[in-house]
N, C-alpha and C positions, 0 to 999 in steps of 0.2 A: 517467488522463484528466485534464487541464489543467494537467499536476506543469510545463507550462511557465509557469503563472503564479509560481511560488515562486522566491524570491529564490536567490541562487548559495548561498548558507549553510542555506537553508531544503530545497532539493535534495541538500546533501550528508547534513545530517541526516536527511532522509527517507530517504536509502538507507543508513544507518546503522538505524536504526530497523527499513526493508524488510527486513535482513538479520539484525538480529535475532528477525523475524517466521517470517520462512520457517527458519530455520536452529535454533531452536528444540527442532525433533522430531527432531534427527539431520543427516545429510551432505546437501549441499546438491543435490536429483535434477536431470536433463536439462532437463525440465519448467519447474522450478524457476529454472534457469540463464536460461533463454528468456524467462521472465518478468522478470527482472532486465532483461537485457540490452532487452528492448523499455521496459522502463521510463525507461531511459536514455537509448535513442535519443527518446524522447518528448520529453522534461525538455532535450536538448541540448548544444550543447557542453558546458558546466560539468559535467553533470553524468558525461559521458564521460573527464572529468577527474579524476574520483571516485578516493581513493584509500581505503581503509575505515580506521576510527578506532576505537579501543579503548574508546572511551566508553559508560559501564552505561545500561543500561535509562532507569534513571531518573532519568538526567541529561537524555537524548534527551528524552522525558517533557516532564519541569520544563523542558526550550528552548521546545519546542512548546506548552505550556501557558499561555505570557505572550503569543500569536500572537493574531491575531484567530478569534470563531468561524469562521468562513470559512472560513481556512487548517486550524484544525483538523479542519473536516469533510470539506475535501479532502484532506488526507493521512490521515484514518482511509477513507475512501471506498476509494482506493488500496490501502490497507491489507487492508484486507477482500475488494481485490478479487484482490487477489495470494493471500490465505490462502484464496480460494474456488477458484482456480485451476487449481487442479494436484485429484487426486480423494481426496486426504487434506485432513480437517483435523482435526489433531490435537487433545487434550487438553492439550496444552504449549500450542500456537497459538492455542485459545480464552482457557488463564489467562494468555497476553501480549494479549490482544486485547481482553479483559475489563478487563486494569492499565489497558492504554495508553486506553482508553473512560472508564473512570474517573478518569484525568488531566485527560483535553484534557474533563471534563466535560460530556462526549456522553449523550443522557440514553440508554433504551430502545427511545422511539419514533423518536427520531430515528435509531439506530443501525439499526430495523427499516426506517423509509424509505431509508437509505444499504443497505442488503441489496437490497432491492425493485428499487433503481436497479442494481445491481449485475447482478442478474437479468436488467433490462430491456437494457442493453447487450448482453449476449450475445445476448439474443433478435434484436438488430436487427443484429448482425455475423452471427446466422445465417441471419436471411431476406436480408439482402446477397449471402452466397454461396450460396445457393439460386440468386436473381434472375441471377444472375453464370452459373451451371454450365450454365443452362437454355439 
């Protein structure tokens, strides 16, 4: 959600990042893939241009950690909403979710309102196609 306000550099790093999140607990599932790819078309051209980058953890990290809070709460947002996604969430995917929180300096409550919000979106994509079906 809004990954189209992030710079052309700020979007590829984020799906650098996204990929080290999701890919964490093993091979990348179907599910998985879907979420990627809608992530992309979201974010737009540039980031359809995305080629993926060898770059560790916590280089990704330390980029996004010099960002404003802003941008960091919208790429852990993201982050968290991709690792809520799919109906694992691992033990790997928590201690990268956990690092990358304690970089970008995200406190608990705040991490616990970006959850809340995470929640509330699906609620409102699923009374949409309720309202839609009916």
């Amino acid at each position: 959600m809004l990954l189209n306000l992030l710079t052309k550099e700020e979007k590829h790093r984020f799906m650098d990042l996204l990929l080290k999140v999701i890919s964490v607990d093993g091979p990348t599932s179907e599910t998985e893939k879907k979420i990627i790819d809608r992530l992309k078309y979201e974010m737009g051209e540039d980031a359809l241009r995305y080629r993926s980058s060898p770059t560790q953890l916590e280089k990704l990290i330390e980029f996004f950690s010099t960002k404003p809070q802003t941008t960091k709460n919208l790429v852990f947002y993201n982050l968290l909403s991709a690792s809520l996604s799919d109906e694992f969430y691992s033990v790997e995917e928590h201690i990268v979710i956990a690092q990358i929180q304690e970089g970008f300096n995200i406190s608990q409550k705040k991490k616990n309102e970006l959850i809340k919000a995470v929640y509330l979106e699906r609620d409102i994509k699923e009374k949409v196609k309720r309202v839609i079906s009916e």
